[in-house]
LUMFIFI-466985 format. One record per residue (C-alpha): residue in one letter; z, x, y. Coordinates in steps of 0.5 Angstrom, whole numbers, padded with zeros to 4 digits, always signed. Layout:
AZXY ...
//
This chain:
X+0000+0000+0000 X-0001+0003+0007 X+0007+0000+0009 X+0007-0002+0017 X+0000-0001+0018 X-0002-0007+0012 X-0003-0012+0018 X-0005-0008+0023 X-0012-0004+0020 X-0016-0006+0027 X-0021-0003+0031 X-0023+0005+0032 X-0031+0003+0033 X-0035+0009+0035 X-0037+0010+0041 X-0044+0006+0042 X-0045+0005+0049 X-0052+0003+0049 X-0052-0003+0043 X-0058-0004+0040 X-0062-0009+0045 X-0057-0008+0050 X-0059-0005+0057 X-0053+0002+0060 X-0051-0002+0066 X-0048-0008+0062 X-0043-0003+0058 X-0042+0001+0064 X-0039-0005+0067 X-0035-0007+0062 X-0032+0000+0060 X-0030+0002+0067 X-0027-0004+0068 X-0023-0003+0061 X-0022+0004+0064 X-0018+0002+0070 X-0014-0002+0065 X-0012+0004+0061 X-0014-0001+0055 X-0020+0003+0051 X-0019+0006+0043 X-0021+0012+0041 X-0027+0012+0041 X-0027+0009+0049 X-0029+0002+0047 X-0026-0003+0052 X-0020-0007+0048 X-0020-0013+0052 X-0026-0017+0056 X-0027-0016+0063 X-0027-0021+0067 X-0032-0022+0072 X-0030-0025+0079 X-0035-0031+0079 X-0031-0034+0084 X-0036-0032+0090 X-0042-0034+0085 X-0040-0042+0084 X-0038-0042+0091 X-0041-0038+0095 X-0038-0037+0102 X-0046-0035+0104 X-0053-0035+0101 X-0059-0032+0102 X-0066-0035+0100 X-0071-0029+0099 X-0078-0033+0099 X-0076-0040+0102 X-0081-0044+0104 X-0082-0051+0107 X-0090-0052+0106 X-0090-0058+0102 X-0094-0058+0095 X-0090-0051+0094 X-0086-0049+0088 X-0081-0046+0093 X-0080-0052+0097 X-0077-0056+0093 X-0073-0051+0090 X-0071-0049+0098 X-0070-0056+0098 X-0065-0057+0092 X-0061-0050+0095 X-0060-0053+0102 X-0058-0059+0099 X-0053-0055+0094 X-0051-0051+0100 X-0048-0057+0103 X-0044-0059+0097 X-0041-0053+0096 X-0040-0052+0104 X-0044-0045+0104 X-0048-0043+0110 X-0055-0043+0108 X-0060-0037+0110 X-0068-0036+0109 X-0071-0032+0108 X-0079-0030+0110 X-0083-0024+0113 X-0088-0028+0116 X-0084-0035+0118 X-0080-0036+0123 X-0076-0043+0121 X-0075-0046+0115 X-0074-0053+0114 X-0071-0052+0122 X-0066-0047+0120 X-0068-0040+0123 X-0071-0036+0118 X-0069-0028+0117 X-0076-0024+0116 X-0072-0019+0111 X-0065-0019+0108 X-0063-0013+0112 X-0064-0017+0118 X-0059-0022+0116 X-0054-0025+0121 X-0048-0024+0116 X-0046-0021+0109 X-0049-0025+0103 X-0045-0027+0097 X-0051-0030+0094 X-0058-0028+0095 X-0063-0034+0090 X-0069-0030+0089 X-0076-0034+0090 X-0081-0028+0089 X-0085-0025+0082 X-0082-0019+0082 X-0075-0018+0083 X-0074-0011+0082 X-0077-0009+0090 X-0071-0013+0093 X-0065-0011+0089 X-0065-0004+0093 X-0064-0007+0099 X-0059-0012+0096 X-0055-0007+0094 X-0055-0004+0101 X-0054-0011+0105 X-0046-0011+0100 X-0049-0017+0096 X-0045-0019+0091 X-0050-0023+0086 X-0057-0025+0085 X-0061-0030+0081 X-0068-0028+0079 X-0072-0034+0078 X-0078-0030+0075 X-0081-0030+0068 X-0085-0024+0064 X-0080-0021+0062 X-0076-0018+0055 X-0079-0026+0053 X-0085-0024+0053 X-0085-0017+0049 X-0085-0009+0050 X-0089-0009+0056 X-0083-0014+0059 X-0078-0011+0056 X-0079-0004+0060 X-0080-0008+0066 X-0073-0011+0064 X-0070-0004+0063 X-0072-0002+0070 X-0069-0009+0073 X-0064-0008+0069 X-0062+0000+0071 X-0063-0003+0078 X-0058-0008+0078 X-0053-0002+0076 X-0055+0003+0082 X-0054-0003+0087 X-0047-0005+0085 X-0049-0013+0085 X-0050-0018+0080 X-0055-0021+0077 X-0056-0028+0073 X-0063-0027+0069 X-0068-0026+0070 X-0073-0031+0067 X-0067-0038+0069 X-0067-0043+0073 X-0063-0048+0077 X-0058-0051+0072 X-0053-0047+0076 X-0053-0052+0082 X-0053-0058+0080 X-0049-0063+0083 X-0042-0064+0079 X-0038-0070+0080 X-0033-0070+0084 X-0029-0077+0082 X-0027-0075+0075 X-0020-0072+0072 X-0017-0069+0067 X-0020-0062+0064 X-0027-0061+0065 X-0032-0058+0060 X-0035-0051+0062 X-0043-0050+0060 X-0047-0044+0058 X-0054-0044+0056 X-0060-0040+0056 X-0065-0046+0055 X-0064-0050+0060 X-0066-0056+0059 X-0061-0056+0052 X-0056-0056+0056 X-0058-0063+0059 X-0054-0068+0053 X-0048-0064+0056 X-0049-0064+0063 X-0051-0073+0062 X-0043-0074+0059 X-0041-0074+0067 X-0044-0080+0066 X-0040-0082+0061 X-0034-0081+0066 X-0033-0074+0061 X-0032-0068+0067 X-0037-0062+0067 X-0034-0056+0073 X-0039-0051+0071 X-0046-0049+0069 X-0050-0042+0068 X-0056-0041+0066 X-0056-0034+0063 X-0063-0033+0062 X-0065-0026+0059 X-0059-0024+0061 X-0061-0016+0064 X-0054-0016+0067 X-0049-0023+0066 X-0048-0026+0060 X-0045-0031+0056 X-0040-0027+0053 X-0039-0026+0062 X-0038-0033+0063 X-0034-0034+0057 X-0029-0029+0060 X-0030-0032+0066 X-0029-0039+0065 X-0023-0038+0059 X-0019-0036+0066 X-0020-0043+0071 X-0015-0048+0069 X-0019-0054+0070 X-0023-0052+0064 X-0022-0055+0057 X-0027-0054+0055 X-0033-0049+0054 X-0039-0051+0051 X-0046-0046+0049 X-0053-0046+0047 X-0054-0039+0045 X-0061-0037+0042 X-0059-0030+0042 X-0053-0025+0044 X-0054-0019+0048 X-0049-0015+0045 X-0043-0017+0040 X-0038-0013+0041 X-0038-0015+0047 X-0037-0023+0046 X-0033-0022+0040 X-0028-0019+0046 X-0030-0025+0051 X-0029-0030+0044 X-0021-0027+0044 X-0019-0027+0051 X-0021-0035+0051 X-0017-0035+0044 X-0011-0032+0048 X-0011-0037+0053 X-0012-0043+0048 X-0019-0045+0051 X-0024-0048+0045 X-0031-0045+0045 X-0036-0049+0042 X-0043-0047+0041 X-0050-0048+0038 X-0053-0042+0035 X-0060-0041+0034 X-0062-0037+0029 X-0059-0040+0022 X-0067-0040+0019 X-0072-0035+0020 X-0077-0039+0023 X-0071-0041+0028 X-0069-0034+0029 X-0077-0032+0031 X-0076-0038+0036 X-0071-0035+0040 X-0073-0028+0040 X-0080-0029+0043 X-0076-0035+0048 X-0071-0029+0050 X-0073-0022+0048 X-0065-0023+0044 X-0064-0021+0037 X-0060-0027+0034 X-0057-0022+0028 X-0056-0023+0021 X-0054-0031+0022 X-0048-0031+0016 X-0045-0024+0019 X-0046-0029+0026 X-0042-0034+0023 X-0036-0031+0021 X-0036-0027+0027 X-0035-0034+0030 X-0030-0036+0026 X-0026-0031+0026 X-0025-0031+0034 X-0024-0038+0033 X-0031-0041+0036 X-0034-0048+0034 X-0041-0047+0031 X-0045-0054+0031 X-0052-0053+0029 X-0054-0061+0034 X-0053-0062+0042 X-0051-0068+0040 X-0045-0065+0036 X-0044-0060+0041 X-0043-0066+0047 X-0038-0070+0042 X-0034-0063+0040 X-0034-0061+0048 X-0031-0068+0050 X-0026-0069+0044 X-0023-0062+0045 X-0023-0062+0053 X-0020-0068+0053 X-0015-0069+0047 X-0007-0067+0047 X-0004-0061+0043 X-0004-0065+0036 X+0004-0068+0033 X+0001-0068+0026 X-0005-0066+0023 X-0005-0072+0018 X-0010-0077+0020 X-0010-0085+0019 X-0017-0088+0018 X-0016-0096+0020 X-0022-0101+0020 X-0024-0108+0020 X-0026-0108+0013 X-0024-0104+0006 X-0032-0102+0006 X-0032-0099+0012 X-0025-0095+0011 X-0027-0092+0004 X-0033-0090+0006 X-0030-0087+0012 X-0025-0084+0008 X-0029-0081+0003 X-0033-0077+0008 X-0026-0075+0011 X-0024-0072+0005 X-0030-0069+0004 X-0030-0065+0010 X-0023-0062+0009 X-0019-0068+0014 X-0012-0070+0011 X-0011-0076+0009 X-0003-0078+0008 X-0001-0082+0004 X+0003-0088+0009 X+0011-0090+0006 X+0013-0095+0002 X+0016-0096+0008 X+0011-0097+0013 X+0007-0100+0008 X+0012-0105+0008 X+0011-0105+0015 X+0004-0106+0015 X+0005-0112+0011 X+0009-0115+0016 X+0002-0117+0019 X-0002-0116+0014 X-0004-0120+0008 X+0000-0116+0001 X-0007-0116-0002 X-0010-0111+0002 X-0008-0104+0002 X-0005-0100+0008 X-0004-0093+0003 X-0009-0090+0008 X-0015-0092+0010 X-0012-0098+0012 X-0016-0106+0012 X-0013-0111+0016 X-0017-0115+0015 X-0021-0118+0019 X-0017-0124+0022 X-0011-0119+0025 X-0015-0116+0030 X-0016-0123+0034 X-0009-0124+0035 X-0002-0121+0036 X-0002-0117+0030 X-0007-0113+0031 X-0003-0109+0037 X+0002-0109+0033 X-0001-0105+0027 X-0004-0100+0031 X+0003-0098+0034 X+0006-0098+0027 X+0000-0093+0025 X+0002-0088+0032 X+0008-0088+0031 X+0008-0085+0024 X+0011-0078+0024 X+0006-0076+0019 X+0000-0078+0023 X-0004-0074+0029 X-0011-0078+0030 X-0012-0085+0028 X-0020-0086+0028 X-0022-0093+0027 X-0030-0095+0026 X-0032-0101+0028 X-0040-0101+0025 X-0042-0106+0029 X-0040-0111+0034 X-0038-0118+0033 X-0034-0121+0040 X-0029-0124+0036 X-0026-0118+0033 X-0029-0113+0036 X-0028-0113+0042 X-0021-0115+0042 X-0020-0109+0037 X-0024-0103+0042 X-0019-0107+0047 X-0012-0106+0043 X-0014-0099+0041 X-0015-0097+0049 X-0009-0100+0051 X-0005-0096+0045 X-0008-0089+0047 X-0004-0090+0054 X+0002-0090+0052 X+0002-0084+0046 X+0000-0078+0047 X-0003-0078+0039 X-0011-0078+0039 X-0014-0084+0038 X-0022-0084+0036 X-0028-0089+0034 X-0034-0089+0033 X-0038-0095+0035 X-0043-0096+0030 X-0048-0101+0034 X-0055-0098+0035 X-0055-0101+0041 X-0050-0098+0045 X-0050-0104+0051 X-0044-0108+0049 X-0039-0109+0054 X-0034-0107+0049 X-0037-0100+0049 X-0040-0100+0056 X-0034-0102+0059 X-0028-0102+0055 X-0029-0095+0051 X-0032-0091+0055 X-0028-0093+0061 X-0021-0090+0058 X-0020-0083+0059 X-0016-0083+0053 X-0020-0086+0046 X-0024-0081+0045 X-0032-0085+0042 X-0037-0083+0037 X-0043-0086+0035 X-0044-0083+0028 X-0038-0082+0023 X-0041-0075+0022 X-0040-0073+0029 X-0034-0076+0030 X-0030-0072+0023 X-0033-0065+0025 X-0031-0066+0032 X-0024-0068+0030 X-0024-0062+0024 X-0025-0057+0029 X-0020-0060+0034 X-0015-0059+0029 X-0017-0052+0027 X-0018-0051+0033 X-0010-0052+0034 X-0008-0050+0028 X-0011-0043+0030 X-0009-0043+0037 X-0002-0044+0035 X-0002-0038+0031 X-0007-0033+0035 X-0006-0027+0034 X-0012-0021+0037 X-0014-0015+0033 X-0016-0012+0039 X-0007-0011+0041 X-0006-0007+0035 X-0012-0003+0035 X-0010+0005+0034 X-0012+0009+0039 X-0011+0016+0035 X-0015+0018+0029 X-0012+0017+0022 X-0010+0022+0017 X-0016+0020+0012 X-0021+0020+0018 X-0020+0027+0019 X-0020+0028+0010 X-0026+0023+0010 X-0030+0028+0016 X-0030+0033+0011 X-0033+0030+0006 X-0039+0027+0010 X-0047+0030+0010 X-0051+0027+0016 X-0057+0024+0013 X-0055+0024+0006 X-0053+0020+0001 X-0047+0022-0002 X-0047+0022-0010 X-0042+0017-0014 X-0037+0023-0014 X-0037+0025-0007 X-0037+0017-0006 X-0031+0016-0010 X-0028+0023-0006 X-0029+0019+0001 X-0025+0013-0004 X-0019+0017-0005 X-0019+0020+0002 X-0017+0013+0004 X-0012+0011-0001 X-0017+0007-0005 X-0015+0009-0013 X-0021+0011-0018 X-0021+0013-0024 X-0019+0019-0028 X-0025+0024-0028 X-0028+0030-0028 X-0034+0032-0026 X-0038+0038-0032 X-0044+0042-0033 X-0045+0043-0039 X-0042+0040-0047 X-0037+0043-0048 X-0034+0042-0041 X-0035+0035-0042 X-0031+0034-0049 X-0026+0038-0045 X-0025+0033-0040 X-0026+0028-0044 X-0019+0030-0048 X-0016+0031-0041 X-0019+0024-0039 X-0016+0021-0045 X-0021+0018-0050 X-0025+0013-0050 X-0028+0015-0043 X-0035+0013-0041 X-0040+0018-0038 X-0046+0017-0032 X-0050+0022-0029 X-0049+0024-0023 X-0054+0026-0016 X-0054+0025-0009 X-0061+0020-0010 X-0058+0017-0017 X-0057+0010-0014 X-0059+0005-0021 X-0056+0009-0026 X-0055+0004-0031 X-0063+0001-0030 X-0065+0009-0032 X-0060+0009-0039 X-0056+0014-0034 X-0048+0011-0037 X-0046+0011-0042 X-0040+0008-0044 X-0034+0007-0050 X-0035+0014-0053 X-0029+0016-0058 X-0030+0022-0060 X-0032+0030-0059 X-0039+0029-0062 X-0041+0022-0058 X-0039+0026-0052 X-0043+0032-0053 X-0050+0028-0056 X-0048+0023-0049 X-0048+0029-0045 X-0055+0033-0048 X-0058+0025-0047 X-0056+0024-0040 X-0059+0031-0038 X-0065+0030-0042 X-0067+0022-0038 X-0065+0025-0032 X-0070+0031-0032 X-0075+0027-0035 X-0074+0023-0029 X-0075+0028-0024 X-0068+0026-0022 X-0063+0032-0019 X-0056+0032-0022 X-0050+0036-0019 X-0047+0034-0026 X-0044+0030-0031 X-0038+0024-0030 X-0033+0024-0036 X-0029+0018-0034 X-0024+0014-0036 X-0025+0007-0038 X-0022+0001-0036 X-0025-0005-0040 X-0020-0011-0037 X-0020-0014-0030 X-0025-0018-0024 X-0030-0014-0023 X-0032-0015-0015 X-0036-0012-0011 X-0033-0009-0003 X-0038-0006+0002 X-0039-0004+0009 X-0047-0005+0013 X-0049-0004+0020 X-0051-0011+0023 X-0056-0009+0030 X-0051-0013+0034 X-0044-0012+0031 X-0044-0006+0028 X-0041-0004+0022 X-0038-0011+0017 X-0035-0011+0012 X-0037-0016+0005 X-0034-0018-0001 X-0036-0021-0007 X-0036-0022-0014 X-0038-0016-0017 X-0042-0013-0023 X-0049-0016-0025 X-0046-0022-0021 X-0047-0020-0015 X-0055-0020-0016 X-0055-0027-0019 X-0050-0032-0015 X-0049-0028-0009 X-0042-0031-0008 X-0039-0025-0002 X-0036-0027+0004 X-0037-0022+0010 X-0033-0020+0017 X-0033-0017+0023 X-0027-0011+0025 X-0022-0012+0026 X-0019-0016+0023 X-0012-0017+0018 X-0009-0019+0012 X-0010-0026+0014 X-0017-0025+0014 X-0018-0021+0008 X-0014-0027+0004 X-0019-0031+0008 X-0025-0029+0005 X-0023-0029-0002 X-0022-0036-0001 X-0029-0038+0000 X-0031-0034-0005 X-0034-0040-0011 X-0032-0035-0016 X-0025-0035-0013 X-0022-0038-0020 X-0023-0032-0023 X-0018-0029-0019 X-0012-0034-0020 X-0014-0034-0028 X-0018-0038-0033 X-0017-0041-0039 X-0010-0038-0040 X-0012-0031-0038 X-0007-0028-0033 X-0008-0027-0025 X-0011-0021-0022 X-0008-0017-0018 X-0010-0021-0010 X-0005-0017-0007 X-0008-0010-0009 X-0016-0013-0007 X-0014-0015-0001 X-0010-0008+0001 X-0017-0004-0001 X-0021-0009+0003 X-0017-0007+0009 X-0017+0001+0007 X-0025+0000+0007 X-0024-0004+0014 X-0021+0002+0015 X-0026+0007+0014 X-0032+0003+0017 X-0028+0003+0024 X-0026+0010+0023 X-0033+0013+0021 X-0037+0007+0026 X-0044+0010+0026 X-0044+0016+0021 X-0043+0011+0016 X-0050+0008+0014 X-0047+0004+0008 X-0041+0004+0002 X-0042+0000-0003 X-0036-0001-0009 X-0039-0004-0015 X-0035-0005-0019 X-0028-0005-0017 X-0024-0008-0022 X-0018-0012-0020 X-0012-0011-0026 X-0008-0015-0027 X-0001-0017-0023 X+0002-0012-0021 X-0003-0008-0024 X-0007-0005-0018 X-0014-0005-0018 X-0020+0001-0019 X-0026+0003-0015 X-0031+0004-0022 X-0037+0006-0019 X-0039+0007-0012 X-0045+0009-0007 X-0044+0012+0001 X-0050+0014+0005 X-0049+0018+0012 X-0052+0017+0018 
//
C-alpha cells in the first residue's frame, strides 16, 4: 500500500505549454495567473483555473464600434443598430468608428481608434480582417475585443495559420478576445423581471443556444450568453470560470463542438464544482461523423468521445446529447433547492401512468422507496383501500377533483423519505387535471422539496399548462418522462456529488516522488521497453511482478527456474516483441529441468527465425488462479495521459469492458471504474468462488496513475495485460507487461 498517500495520487503532469490545438498566448494567460497565486505543480502547470475579469465585457463602461456603418442595406448597420440598442440597455456609452465617416446614426464617429475620446472597455469589431487593428487596440489599453470575422481554423490549414497570427497578437496586445468567427449572442436583451438563480449560457454555435436563451419565455431566467466561436483566445472553460464565481448564476449550460484544451476545462470543470454550480453540457463528437462536423465548423479537436465523457463525469459535468435535454436539465437545477432526501414518489391519476413512469425511473437509477405501513395507511384515508399507494401512488382519479386531493399530495411531501414527488399528467382532462396541476402549484409553495410534472399533451396550449405551471417558480414541468427523469438523475448526482466534492488538484505533489527518479533511469527515449524492462519500470513504482529471471542460454534457464520454483512459464523477451503468444514465444506449465531446456532452445529457435531480436529469455513464476485484468496508460491529444482498466486476457480484444479517467483522480474513483465494468461479478466472486483482492486492484491503479502523471509525455504508452488480481488479501500480480517512450 502507498500509506498516507493512497488517496492523494493526484497531479504531476509534465509541463505541455502549448497543447495540441491550442495557440501559446492561451496558457500563458493562465499559467501567469497561477504563478501570481504560487499554485503551480511540479511540473509548472496551474493547479486552479484563473478566473478572467469578465465584468468589464458583459458590462462595458464604453464601447468602440470599428467599422460601424449607418447605410441602410449593409451588414454592418443592422449590426450597429442592434450594438447602440444594446449600449443603452447596459448604459455604456457607444463610439463608431469609421475612417471615412463623420457620424454614425447621428452619434459623432472617430476616424480611428487612437482618436477615441475615452478609453474603451470593448471594441466589436465589423471588419474582414481583425489582425491590423488589435495592435492599436492593445496601444488604446482595450480590455476586450469581439471579432466577428469568418475564415479562420474552420476552414483549414490556411485559416488556422491565420489564426495562430491573431492569436499571438492578442497575447502582444494584453487584451482579450472573443472569437473569431462568433456572433452577436452576447448582446442579446436578457429579462430583467425574472427572479430566482438564473441560467449562464455558452455556445460555440450560436444558434443551438436558442431553445436555452427562449426559456425567458417560460418565465426561466438566463443573465449571460457567450458565443465563444473559435476561441483563438477566450474559451469555454474561461466562461465556466467566470460564470461559477457570479452569484446570481445557478446554473451553467453548454453546447460545445470541440475543447480548445483539456487541462484547462478540467481546471474551470473543478473550480465550479467547488462553488457548487452544476454544469450541463451537450458535446458534439460522440459518433465519427458527429466529430468530423465539428472539427470543419470550429477548427476543434473533439478528442477520443469515451475519454471526454469520463472526464466529465469525474468533474461533476452533466452530458446530455439533445437541446432540449440541455434546457430542461438547466431550469431544474438552477432553480430546484438542496434535496432533503434522494427518494422519489411517482404520484398519478392512474395506475398505468404511474407503473409505466416507475418503471422508466427504475431504469434510469431513480430510487424509489417503499411508502410506510403507516403512511400508506394514511393514504387510504383519501384513497380507495384497493388501489396501491406503495410508491407509485394511484389515486384514482376522483380524489384529485376535490379536497382530498391537496391532502394527499402534502402527506406525500411530508414523507422524511421523499425528496422529489413527480406526477405525470399524460393529457389534459379539466375536471381532473387542472384541479391536480392547480393543487400541486400551490403545495410546492410551502415546502421546500421539488416537485416536478410532466404535462404530456402535444398541445401544450392549455390553461393549466400555459398559466398554472408555467406561472409557478417553484413546480418544475416537462413534456416528456425522458427528459424529466435525466434532469431529475443529475439533480440529485449533482448534490450528491457537491456535498461530497473533494478537488484532486489540492492535493497534487509539488515534488517528484522517490519512483519517478528510479523510473527516469529505466526509461529509452523513443523506445519500446522490453517486457522485463517493463516490469523493472513496475517495480520501480511498488507494483508486484512475479518472480523471474532473465537468462541467456539452457543452462542458466533451469538454473533459475530451480531459484524461481517450478512450474515456471517461459516468454521470450525483446524491445520490439509486443505479441509473444500470436508467434508461440510462451511457454507455460513447465515442471522439469529438460521442458526448461527444449523451451529455451525453441524459443530462441522461433525468434530467430522470426528475425525477432531477444535480450534473452524470461524464467517466470507461474500464477495460475485470480481475475486476470487489464491496466494501462495512452495519451489523449486533448487531456494527455489517462488511465484504462478492464478485464484482462483475450477478454479485453472480445468485450471491450474497460472503464477509462483522466489524472488526477482518488481512491473513490479508482472504485468508481471497477464499477462500470459488466464483468465486475468476477471480481466479487462467481459460482461459489472466492472474491478477489478489489483493495489491492485499486491501489495499482493509482500506482500507474501515478507513473503516468510523473512520466507525462516521456510515456508514449503502458499496457499491463495481464494483471492477475488474488484472492482477498492475496494482492494482485502485473503477469505481463508492454511500455513505450517518447
Amino acid at each position: 500500500m502507498l500509506g498516507s498517500t493512497h488517496g492523494t495520487l493526484t497531479t504531476h503532469f509534465r509541463a505541455r505549454v502549448v497543447a495540441c490545438g491550442e495557440e501559446p498566448h492561451a496558457a500563458v494567460h493562465s499559467m501567469t495567473a497561477a504563478a501570481a497565486e504560487g499554485d503551480l505543480d511540479v511540473s509548472g502547470r496551474p493547479l486552479h483555473a484563473a478566473v478572467p475579469d469578465l465584468d468589464r465585457f458583459f458590462r462595458p463602461g464604453s464601447v468602440a464600434v470599428i467599422g460601424a456603418s449607418d447605410t441602410e442595406g449593409r451588414p454592418n448597420t443592422g449590426i450597429t443598430r442592434k450594438l447602440i440598442a444594446w449600449a443603452e440597455r447596459v448604459g455604456a456609452r457607444l463610439h463608431p468608428v469609421h475612417p471615412t465617416r463623420e457620424s454614425v446614426f447621428g452619434r459623432p464617429c472617430s476616424p480611428s481608434v487612437a482618436d477615441l475620446p475615452e478609453q474603451v472597455d470593448l471594441a466589436v469589431l465589423l471588419v474582414g480582417d481583425p489582425l491590423p487593428v488589435i495592435e492599436e487596440l492593445g496601444q488604446a489599453k482595450v480590455k476586450f475585443a469581439v471579432a466577428f470575422a469568418s475564415g479562420f481554423a474552420e476552414t483549414g490549414e490556411e485559416g488556422a495559420a491565420a489564426q495562430a497570427r491573431l492569436a499571438a497578437a492578442v497575447e502582444r496586445s494584453g487584451l482579450r478576445l472573443l472569437g473569431p468567427n462568433t456572433n452577436l449572442n452576447a448582446f442579446e436583451p436578457f429579462r430583467d423581471d425574472l427572479d430566482g438563480p438564473a441560467i449562464a449560457l455558452i455556445t460555440q454555435s450560436g444558434h443551438q443556444g436558442r431553445p436555452v436563451y427562449t426559456l425567458q419565455e417560460l418565465g426561466v431566467r438566463v443573465s449571460h450568453w457567450a458565443p465563444t466561436g473559435n476561441e483563438a483566445d477566450l474559451e469555454t472553460a474561461d466562461f465556466i470560470s467566470y460564470f461559477s464565481q457570479r452569484p446570481e448564476v445557478g446554473a451553467i449550460a453548454c453546447y460545445v463542438e470541440g475543447l480548445k484544451d483539456g487541462r484547462s476545462f478540467l481546471l474551470a470543470a473543478d473550480r465550479a464544482a467547488r462553488a457548487g454550480v452544476p454544469v450541463v453540457a451537450v458535446k458534439v463528437g460522440r459518433t465519427e461523423t458527429g466529430a468530423r462536423t465539428a472539427a470543419s465548423h470550429t477548427g476543434k479537436l473533439t478528442g477520443a468521445d469515451r475519454v471526454v465523457d469520463a472526464a466529465m463525469r469525474q468533474f461533476g459535468v452533466i452530458r446530455v446529447d439533445g437541446l432540449d435535454e440541455l434546457q430542461d436539465t438547466a431550469a431544474l437545477l438552477a432553480r430546484a433547492r438542496k434535496p432533503q432526501a434522494d427518494g422519489v414518489v411517482v404520484y398519478s391519476i392512474s395506475g398505468g401512468t404511474g407503473a409505466h413512469f416507475s418503471d422508466l425511473a427504475t431504469g434510469a437509477g431513480l430510487k424509489l422507496p417503499t411508502l410506510s405501513e403507516e403512511k400508506q395507511r394514511e393514504l387510504h384515508a383519501w384513497i380507495p383501500g384497493y388501489l396501491n399507494v406503495a410508491n407509485p401512488v394511484d389515486n384514482g382519479g376522483h380524489p384529485v377533483g376535490d379536497w382530498r386531493g391537496r391532502k394527499i399530495i402534502d402527506a406525500l411531501l411530508a414523507d422524511p423519505d421523499v425528496g422529489v414527488l413527480i406526477c405525470p399528467i399524460t393529457g389534459p382532462f379539466p375536471p381532473m387535471s387542472d384541479r391536480l396541476a392547480q393543487d400541486l402549484v400551490d403545495a410546492a409553495e410551502t415546502t421546500d422539496k421539488l416537485v416536478c410534472v410532466v404535462w404530456g399533451s402535444p398541445v401544450g396550449t392549455e390553461d393549466a399548462y400555459r398559466t398554472t405551471l408555467l406561472g409557478s417558480s417553484r413546480v418544475v414541468t416537462f413534456r416528456t418522462f425522458g427528459n424529466c427523469i435525466s434532469a431529475v438523475k443529475a439533480y440529485l448526482d449533482h448534490h450528491r456529488l457537491a456535498a461530497s466534492y473533494r478537488s484532486p488538484f489540492d492535493e497534487a505533489p509539488r515534488t517528484p516522488s522517490p519512483s519517478f527518479r528510479k523510473a527516469q533511469a529505466l526509461m529509452r527515449p523513443g523506445h519500446q521497453l522490453s517486457e522485463h524492462a517493463a516490469k523493472q519500470l513496475l517495480r520501480a513504482y511498488g507494483i508486484r511482478v512475479p518472480r523471474e529471471q532473465l537468462v541467456t542460454s539452457a543452462a542458466a534457464a533451469v538454473r533459475a527456474a530451480g531459484l524461481v520454483g517450478y512450474p515456471v512459464v517461459m516468454k521470450a523477451s525483446g524491445a520490439r516483441l509486443a505479441h509473444k503468444t500470436e508467434l508461440g514465444l510462451v511457454k507455460v506449465g513447465l515442471t522439469s529441468a529438460s521442458q526448461v531446456r527444449d523451451a529455451y532452445r525453441e524459443l530462441t529457435d522461433i525468434a530467430r527465425y522470426e528475425g525477432v531480436e531477444l535480450d534473452g529469455v524470461l524464467v517466470c513464476q507461474m500464477i495460475e488462479r485470480g481475475v486476470e485484468m487489464m491496466l494501462g496508460v495512452t495519451h489523449d491529444a486533448l487531456f494527455g495521459p489517462t488511465v484504462t482498466v478492464g478485464l484482462g486476457g483475450v477478454l479485453v480484444e472480445v468485450l471491450h469492458d474497460a472503464a477509462v479517467r483522466v489524472p488526477p483522480f482518488g481512491e473513490d474513483q479508482a472504485r468508481a471504474m471497477l464499477g462500470e465494468l459488466r464483468g465486475q461479478a468476477l471480481l466479487e466472486g462467481v459460482r461459489g468462488g472466492p472474491p478477489a483482492d478489489v483493495d489491492a486492484l485499486v491501489e495499482v491503479v493509482l500506482r500507474v496513475q501515478r507513473m503516468a502523471l510523473e512520466l507525462g509525455d516521456d510515456l508514449a504508452e503502458l499496457d499491463i495485460n495481464p494483471l492477475m488480481v488474488l484472492g482477498r488479501g492475496q494482492g494482485a500480480v502485473a503477469l505481463d507487461a508492454l511500455a513505450v517512450c517518447h
